[in-house]
C-alpha positions as protocol buffer text, in pm:
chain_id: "A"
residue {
  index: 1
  type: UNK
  ca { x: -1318 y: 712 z: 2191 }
}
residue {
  index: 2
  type: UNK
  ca { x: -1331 y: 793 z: 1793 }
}
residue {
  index: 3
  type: UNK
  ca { x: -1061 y: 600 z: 1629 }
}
residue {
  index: 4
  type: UNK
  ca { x: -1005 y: 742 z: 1236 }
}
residue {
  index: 5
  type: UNK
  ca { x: -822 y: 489 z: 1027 }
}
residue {
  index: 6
  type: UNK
  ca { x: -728 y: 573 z: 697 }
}
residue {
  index: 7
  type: UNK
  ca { x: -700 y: 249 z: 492 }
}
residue {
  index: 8
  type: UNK
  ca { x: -819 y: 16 z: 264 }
}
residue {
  index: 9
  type: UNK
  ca { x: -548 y: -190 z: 299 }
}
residue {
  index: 10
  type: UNK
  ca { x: -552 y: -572 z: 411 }
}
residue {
  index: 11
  type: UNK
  ca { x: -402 y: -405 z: 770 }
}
residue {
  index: 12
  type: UNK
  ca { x: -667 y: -145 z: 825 }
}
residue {
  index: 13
  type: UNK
  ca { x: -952 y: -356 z: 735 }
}
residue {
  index: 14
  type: UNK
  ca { x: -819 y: -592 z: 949 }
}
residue {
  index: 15
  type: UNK
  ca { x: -802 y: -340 z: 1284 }
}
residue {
  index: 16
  type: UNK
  ca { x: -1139 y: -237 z: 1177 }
}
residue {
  index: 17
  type: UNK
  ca { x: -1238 y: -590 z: 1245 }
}
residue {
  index: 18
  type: UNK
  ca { x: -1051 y: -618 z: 1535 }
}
residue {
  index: 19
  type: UNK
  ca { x: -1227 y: -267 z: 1679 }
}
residue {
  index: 20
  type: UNK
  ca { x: -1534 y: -287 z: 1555 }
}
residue {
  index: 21
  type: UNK
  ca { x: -1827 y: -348 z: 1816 }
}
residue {
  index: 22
  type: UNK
  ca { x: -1602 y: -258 z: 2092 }
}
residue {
  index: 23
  type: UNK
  ca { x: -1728 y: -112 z: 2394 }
}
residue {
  index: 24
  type: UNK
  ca { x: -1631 y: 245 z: 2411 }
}
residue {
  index: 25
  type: UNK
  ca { x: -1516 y: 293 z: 2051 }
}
residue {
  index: 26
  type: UNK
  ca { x: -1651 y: 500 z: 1787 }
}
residue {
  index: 27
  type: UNK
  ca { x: -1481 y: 382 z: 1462 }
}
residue {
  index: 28
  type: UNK
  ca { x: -1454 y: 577 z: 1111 }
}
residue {
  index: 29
  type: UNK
  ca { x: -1270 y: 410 z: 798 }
}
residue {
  index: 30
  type: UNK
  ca { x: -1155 y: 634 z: 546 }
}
residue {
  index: 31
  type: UNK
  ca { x: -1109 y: 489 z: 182 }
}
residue {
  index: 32
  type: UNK
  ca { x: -951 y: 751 z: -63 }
}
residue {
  index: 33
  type: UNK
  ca { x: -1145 y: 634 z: -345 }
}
residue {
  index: 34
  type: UNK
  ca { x: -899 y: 520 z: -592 }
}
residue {
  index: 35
  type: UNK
  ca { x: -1000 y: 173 z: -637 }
}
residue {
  index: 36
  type: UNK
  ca { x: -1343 y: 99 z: -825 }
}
residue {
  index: 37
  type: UNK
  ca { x: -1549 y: -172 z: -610 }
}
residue {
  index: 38
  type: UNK
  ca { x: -1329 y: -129 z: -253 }
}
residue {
  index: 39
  type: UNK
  ca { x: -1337 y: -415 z: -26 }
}
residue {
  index: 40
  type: UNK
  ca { x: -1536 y: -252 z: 272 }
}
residue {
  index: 41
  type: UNK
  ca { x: -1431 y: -280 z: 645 }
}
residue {
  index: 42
  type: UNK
  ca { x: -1694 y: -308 z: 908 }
}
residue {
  index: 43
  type: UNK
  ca { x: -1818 y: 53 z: 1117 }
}
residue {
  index: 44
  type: UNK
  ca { x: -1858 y: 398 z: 960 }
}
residue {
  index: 45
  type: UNK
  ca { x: -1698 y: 441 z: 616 }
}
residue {
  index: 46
  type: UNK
  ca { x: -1628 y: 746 z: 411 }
}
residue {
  index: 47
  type: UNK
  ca { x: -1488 y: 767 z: 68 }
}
residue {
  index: 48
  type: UNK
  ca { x: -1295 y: 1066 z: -50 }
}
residue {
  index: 49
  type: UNK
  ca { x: -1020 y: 1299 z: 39 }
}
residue {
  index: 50
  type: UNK
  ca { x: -1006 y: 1537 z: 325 }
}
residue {
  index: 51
  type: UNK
  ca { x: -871 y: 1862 z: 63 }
}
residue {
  index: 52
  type: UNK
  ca { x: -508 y: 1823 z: 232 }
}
residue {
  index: 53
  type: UNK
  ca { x: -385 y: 1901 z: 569 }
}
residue {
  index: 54
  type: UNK
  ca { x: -646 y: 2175 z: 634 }
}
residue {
  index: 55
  type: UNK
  ca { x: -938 y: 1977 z: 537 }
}
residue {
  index: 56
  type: UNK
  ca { x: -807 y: 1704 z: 773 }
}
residue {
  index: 57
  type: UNK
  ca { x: -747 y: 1910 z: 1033 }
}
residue {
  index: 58
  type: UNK
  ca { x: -1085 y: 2059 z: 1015 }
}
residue {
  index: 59
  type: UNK
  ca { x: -1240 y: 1689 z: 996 }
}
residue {
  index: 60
  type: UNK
  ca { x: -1023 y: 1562 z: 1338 }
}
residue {
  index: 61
  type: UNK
  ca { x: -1155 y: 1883 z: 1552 }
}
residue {
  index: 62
  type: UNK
  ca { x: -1568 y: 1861 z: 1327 }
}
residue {
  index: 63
  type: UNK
  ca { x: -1594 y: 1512 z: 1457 }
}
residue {
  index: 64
  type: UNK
  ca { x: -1364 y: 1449 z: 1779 }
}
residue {
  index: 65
  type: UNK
  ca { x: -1116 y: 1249 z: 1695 }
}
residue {
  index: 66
  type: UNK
  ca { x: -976 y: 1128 z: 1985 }
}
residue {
  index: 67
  type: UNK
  ca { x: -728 y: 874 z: 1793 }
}
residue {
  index: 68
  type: UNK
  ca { x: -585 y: 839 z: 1439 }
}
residue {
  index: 69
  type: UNK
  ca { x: -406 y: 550 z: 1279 }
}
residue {
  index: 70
  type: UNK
  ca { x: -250 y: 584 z: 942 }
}
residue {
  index: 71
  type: UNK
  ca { x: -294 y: 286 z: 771 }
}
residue {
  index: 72
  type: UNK
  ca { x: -282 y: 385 z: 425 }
}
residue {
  index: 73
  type: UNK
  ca { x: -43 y: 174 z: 150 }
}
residue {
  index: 74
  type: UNK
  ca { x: 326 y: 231 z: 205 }
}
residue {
  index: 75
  type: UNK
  ca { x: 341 y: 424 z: -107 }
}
residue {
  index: 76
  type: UNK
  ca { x: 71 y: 623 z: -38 }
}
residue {
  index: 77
  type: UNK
  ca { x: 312 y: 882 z: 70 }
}
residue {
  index: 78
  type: UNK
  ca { x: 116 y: 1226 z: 37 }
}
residue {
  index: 79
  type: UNK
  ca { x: -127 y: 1161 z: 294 }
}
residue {
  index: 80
  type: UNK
  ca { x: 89 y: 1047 z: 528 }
}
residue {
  index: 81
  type: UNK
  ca { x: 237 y: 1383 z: 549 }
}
residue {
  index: 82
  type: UNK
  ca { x: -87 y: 1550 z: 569 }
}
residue {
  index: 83
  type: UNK
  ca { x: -182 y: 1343 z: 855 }
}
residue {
  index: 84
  type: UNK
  ca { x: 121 y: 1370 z: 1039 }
}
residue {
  index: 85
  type: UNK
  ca { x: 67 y: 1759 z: 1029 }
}
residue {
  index: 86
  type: UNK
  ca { x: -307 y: 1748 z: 1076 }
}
residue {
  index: 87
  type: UNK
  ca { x: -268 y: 1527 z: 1360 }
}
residue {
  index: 88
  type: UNK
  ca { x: -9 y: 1812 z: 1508 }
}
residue {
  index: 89
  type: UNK
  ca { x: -226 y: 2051 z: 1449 }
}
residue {
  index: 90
  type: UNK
  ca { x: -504 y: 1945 z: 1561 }
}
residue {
  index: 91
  type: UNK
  ca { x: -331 y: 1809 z: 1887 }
}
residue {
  index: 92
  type: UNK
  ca { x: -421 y: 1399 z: 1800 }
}
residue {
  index: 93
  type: UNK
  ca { x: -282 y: 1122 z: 1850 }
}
residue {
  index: 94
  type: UNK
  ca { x: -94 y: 980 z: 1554 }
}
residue {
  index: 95
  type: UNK
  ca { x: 25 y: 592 z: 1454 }
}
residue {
  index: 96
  type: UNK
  ca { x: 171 y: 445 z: 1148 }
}
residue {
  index: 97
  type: UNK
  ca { x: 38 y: 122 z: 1032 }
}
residue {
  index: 98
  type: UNK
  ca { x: 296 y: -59 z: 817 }
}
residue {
  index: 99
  type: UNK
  ca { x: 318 y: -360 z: 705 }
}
residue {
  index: 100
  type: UNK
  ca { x: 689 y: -478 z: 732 }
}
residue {
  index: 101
  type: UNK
  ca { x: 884 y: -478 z: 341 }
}
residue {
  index: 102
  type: UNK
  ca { x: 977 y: -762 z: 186 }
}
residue {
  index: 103
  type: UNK
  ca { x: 1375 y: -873 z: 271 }
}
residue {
  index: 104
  type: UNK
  ca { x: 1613 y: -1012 z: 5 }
}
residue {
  index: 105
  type: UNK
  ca { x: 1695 y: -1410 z: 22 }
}
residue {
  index: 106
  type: UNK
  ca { x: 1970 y: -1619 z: -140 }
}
residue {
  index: 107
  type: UNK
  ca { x: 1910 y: -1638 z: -499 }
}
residue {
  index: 108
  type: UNK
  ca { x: 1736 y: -1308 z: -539 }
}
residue {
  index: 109
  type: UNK
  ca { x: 1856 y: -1064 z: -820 }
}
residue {
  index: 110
  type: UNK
  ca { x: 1715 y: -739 z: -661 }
}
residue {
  index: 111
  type: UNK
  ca { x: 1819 y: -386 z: -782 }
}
residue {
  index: 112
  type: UNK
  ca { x: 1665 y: -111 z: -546 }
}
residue {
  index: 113
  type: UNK
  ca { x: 1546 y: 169 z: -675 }
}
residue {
  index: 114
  type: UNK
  ca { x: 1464 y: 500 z: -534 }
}
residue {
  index: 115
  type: UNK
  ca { x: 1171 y: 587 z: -761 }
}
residue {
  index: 116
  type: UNK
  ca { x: 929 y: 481 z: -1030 }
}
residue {
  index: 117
  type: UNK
  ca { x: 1148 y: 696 z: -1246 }
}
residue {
  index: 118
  type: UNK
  ca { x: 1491 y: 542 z: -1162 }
}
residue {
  index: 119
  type: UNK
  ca { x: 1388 y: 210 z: -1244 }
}
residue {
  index: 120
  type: UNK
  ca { x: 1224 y: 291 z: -1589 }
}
residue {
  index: 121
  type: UNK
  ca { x: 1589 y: 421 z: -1617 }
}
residue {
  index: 122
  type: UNK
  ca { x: 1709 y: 63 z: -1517 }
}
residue {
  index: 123
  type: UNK
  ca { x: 1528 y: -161 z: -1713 }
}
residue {
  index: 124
  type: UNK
  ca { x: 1679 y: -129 z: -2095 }
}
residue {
  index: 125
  type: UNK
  ca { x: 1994 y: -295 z: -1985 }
}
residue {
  index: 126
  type: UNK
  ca { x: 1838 y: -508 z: -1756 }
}
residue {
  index: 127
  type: UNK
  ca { x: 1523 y: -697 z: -2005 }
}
residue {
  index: 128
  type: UNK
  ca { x: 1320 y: -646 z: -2285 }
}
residue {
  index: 129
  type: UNK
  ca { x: 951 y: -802 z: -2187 }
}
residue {
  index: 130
  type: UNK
  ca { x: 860 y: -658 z: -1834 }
}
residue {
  index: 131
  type: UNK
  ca { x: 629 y: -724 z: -1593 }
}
residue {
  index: 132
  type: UNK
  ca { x: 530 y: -435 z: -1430 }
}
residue {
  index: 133
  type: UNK
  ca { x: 312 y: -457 z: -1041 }
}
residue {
  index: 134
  type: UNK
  ca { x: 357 y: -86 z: -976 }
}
residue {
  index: 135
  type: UNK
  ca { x: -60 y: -4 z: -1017 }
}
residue {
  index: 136
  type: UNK
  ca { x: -207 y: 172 z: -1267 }
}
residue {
  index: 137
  type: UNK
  ca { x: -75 y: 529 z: -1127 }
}
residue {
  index: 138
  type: UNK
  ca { x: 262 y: 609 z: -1240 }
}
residue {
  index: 139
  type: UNK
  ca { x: 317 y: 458 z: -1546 }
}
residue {
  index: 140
  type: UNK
  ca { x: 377 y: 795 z: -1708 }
}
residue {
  index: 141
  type: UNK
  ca { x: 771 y: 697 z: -1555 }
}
residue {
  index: 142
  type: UNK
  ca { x: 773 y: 433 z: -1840 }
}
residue {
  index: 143
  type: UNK
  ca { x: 611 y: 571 z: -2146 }
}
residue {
  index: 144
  type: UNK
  ca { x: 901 y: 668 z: -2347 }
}
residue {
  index: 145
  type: UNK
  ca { x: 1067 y: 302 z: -2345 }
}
residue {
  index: 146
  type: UNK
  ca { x: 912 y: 243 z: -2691 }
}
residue {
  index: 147
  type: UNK
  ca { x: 1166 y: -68 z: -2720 }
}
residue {
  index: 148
  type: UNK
  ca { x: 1022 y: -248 z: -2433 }
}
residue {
  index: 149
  type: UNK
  ca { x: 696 y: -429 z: -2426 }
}
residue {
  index: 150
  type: UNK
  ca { x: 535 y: -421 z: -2064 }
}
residue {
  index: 151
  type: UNK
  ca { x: 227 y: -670 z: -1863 }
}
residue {
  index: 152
  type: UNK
  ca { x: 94 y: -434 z: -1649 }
}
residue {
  index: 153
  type: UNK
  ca { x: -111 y: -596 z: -1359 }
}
residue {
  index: 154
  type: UNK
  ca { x: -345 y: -348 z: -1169 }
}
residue {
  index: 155
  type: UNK
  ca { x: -659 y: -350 z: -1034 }
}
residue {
  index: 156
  type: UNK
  ca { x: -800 y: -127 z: -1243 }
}
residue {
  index: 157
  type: UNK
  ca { x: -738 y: -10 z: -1569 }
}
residue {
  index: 158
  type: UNK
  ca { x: -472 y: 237 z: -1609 }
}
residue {
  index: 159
  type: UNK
  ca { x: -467 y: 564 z: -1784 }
}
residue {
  index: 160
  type: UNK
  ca { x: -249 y: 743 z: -1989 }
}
residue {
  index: 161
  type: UNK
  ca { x: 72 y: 801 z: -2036 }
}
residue {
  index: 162
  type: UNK
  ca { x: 143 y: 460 z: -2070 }
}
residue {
  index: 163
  type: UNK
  ca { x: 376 y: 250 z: -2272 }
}
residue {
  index: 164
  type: UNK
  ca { x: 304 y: 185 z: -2600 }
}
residue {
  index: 165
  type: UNK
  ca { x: 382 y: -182 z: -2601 }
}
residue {
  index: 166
  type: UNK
  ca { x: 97 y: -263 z: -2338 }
}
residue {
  index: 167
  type: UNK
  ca { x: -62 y: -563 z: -2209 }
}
residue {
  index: 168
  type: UNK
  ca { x: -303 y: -456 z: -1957 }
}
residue {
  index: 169
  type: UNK
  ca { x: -417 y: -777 z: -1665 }
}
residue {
  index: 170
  type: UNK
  ca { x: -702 y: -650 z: -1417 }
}
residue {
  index: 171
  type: UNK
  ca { x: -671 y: -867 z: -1146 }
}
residue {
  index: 172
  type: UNK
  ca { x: -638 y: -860 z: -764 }
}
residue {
  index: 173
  type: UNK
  ca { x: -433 y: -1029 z: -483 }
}
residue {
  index: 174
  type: UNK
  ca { x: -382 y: -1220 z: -319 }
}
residue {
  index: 175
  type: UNK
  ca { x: -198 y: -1433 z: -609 }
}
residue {
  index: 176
  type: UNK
  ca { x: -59 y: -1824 z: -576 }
}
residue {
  index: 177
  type: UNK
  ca { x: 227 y: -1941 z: -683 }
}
residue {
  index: 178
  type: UNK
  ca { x: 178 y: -2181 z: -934 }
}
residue {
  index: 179
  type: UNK
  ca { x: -22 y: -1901 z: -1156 }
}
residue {
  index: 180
  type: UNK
  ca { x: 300 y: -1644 z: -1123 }
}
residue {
  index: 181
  type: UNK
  ca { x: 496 y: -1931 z: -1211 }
}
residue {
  index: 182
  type: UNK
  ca { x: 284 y: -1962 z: -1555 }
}
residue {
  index: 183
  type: UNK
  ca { x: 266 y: -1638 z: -1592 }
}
residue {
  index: 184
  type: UNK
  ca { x: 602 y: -1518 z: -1656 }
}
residue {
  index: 185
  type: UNK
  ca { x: 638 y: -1836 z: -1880 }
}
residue {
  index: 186
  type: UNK
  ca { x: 335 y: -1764 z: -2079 }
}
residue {
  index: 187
  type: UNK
  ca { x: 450 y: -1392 z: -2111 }
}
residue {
  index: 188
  type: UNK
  ca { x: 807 y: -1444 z: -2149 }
}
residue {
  index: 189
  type: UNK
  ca { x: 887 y: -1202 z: -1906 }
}
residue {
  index: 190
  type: UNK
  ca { x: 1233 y: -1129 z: -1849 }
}
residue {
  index: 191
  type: UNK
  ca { x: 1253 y: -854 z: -1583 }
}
residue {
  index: 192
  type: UNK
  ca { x: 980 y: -760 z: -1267 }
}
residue {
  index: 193
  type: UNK
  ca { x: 941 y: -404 z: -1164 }
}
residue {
  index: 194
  type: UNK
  ca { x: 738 y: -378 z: -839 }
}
residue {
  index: 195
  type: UNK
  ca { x: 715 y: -150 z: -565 }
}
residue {
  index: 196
  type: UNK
  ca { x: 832 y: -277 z: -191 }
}
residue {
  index: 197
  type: UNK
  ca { x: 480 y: -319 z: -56 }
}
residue {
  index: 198
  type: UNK
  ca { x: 547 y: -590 z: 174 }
}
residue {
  index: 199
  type: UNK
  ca { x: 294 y: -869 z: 257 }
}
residue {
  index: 200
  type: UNK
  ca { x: 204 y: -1221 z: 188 }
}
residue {
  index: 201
  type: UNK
  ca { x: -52 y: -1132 z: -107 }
}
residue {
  index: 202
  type: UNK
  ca { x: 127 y: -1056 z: -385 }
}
residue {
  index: 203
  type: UNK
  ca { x: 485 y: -1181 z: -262 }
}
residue {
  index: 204
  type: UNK
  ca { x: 467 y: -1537 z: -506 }
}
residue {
  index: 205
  type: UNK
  ca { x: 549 y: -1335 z: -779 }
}
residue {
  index: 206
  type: UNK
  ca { x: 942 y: -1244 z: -571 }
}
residue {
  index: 207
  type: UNK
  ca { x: 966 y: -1621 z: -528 }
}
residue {
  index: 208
  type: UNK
  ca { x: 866 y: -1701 z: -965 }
}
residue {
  index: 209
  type: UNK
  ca { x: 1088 y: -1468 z: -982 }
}
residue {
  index: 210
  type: UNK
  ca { x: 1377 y: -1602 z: -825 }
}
residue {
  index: 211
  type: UNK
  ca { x: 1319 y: -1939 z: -940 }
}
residue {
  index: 212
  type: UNK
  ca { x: 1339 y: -1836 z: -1292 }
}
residue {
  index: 213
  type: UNK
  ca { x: 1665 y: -1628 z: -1256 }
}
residue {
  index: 214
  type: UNK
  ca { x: 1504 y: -1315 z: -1360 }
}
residue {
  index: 215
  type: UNK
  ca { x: 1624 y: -982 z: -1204 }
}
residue {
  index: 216
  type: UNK
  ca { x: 1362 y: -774 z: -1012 }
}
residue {
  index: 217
  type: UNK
  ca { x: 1345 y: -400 z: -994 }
}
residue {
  index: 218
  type: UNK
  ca { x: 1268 y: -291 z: -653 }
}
residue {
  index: 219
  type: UNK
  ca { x: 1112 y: 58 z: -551 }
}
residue {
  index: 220
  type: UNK
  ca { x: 1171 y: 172 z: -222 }
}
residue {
  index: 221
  type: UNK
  ca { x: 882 y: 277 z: -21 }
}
residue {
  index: 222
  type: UNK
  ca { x: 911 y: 642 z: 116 }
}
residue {
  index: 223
  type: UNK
  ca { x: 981 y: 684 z: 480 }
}
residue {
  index: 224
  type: UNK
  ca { x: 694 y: 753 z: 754 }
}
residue {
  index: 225
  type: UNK
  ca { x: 697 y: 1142 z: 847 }
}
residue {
  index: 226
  type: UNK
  ca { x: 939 y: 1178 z: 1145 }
}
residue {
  index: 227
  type: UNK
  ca { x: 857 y: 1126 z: 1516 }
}
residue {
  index: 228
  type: UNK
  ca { x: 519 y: 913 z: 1401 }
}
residue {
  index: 229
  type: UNK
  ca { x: 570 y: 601 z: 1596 }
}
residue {
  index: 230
  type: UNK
  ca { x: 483 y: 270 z: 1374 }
}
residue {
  index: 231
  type: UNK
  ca { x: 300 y: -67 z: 1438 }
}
residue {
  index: 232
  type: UNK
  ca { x: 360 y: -345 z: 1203 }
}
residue {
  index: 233
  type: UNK
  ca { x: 11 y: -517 z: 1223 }
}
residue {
  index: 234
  type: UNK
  ca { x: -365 y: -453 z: 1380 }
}
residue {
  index: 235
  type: UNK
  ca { x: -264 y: -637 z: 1708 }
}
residue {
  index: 236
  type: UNK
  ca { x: -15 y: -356 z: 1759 }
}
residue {
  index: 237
  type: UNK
  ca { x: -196 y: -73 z: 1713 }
}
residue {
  index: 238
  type: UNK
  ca { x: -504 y: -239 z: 1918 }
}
residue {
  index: 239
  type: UNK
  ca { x: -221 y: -216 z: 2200 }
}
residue {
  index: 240
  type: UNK
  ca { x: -131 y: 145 z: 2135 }
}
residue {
  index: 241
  type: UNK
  ca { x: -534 y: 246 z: 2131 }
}
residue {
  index: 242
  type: UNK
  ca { x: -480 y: 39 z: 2506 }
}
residue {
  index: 243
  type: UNK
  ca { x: -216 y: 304 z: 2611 }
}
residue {
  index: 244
  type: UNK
  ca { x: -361 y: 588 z: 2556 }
}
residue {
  index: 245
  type: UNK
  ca { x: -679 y: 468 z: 2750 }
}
residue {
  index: 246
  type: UNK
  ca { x: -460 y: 339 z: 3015 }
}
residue {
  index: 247
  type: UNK
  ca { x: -563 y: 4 z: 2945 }
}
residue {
  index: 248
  type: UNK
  ca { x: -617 y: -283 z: 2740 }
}
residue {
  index: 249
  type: UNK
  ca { x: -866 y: -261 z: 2439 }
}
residue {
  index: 250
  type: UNK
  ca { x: -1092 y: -517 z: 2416 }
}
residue {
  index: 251
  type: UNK
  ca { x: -1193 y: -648 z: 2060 }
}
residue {
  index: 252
  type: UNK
  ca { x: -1466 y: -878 z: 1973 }
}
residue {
  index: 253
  type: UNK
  ca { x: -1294 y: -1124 z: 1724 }
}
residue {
  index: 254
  type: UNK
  ca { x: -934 y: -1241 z: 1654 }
}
């Protein structure tokens, strides 16, 4: 059975773990490339896009794909689609790996937004020093708030458009709370902006947030492509790999 996860999340390195050695399986990772110096799962890797839906359709039939799991970020929107149509297409078995989002508690100031464009529109009345945790694609949606000063955090460096008033921290989950905590102190931040990833990792940063009264902007991740059933972690989708063999899949760790 060739499994094809798309990844480089925590989740799909994670299932690669959990698959990899197994009896039976055939396992491919697919990293899109984005991020200089990945953190590599175990089995078969490639790096690079597919050339949209065609060139993943033709890649599923090349190599006999017999199973493919979607566990790409939850923003990661575009080739979602693609594989959702490929896997149609190309008559494949399809799952969505998602970590669940993060959920509102008391004391939380959230506003939701639908975009990285309507919160740039949010944030003049809402703060003037921001922290922004959106990644380094995107910020093109806050260039033109010249009256704001922004700490982006990213993994790597971003590229224009940018703000002008720019702090730029390279650093990567996952983050503790104490040092989010100091942070927005040492920074003076007055307002988050981050994107509805979900996960323990980078969560600390909600909870600094809500200790210190400060409002956070919250973009909501797009929906998974229609009909595409979803797991919410690697143990999951190791059972839905099970069904479609008629059986359990075994996995050598975890």
């Amino acid at each position: 059975m060739h499994v094809l996860i798309l990844g480089g999340t925590t989740e799909a390195r994670r299932l690669a773990e959990l698959l990899d050695g197994t009896p039976g399986t055939r396992l491919t990772s697919s990293l899109a490339g984005r991020v200089a110096g990945p953190r590599l799962p175990p089995g078969q890797v490639r790096v690079g896009g597919f050339g949209g839906t065609e060139g993943l359709t033709a890649w599923l039939v090349e190599h006999a794909v017999d199973a493919l799991i979607d566990a790409t970020h939850p923003f990661a929107g575009t080739i979602s689609f693609h594989a959702a149509r490929a896997a149609a297409t190309a008559h494949v078995p399809l799952l969505a790996l998602r970590r669940p989002g993060w959920v509102p508690v008391a004391g939380d100031r959230w506003h939701e937004a639908a975009s990285l464009e309507a919160a740039a529109e949010m944030l003049p009345v809402l703060g003037r020093r921001v922290f922004l945790t959106t990644g380094r694609t995107g910020l093109a949606a806050f260039a033109a708030l010249d009256d704001l000063w922004f700490l982006v955090r990213s993994v790597d460096a971003p590229e224009p458009p940018h703000p002008r008033a720019m702090e730029v921290l390279l650093d990567r989950g996952p983050f503790a709370l104490e040092a989010e905590r100091a942070l927005l102190r040492r920074h003076r931040i007055d307002v988050l902006v981050t994107k509805d990833s979900g996960g323990a990792a980078t969560a600390p940063k909600l909870t600094a947030a809500r200790e210190a009264g400060l409002p956070v902007v919250m973009v909501r991740r797009p929906a998974v492509p229609g009909g595409v059933p979803v797991a919410t972690g690697p143990e999951q989708a190791v059972q839905w790999l099970g069904e479609l063999t008629g059986g359990p899949v075994p996995t050598t760790s975890g």
